[in-house]
C-alpha positions in Angstrom: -3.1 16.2 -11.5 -2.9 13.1 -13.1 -1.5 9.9 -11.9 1.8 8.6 -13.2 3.4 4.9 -12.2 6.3 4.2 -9.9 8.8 1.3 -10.2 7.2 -0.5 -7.9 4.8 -1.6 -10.5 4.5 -5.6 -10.8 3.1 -5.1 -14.3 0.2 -7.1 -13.0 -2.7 -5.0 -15.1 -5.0 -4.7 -13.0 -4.9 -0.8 -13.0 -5.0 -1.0 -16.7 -8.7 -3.2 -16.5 -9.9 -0.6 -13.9 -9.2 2.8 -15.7 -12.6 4.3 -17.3 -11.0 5.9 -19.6 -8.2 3.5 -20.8 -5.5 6.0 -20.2 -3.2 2.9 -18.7 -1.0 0.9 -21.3 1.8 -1.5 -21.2 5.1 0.5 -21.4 8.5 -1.1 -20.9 8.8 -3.0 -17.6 5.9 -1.5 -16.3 2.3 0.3 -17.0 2.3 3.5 -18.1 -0.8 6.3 -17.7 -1.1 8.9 -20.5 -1.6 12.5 -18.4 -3.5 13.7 -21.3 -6.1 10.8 -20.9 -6.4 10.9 -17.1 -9.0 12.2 -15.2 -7.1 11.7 -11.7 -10.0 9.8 -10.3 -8.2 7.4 -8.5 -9.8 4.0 -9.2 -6.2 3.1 -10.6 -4.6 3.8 -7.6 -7.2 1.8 -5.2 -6.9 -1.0 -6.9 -2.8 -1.7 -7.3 -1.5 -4.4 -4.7 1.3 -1.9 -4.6 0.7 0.9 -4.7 2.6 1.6 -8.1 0.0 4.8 -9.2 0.4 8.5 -7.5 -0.1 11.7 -7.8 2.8 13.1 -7.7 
């Protein structure tokens, strides 16, 4: 399942600079991941000082 973004996002981009894949982008407010680029592997996720990326 691949990981989407929450509000809590601080737009921060770190997630984006730790995705293997480069499935995170800037959207509006926040980052967004593209679920047919995502492998769910989680790096985004363990990264965030959030928290922002789940599976949901």
């Amino acid at each position: 399942m691949p990981y989407k973004i929450n509000n809590d996002c601080i737009s921060c981009g770190v997630c984006a600079e730790e995705c293997p894949v480069d499935a995170i982008s800037v959207g509006d407010g926040k980052y967004v991941i593209d679920p047919n680029l995502c492998i769910s592997c989680g790096a985004c996720a363990a990264i965030c000082p959030v928290g922002a990326p789940s599976q949901e």
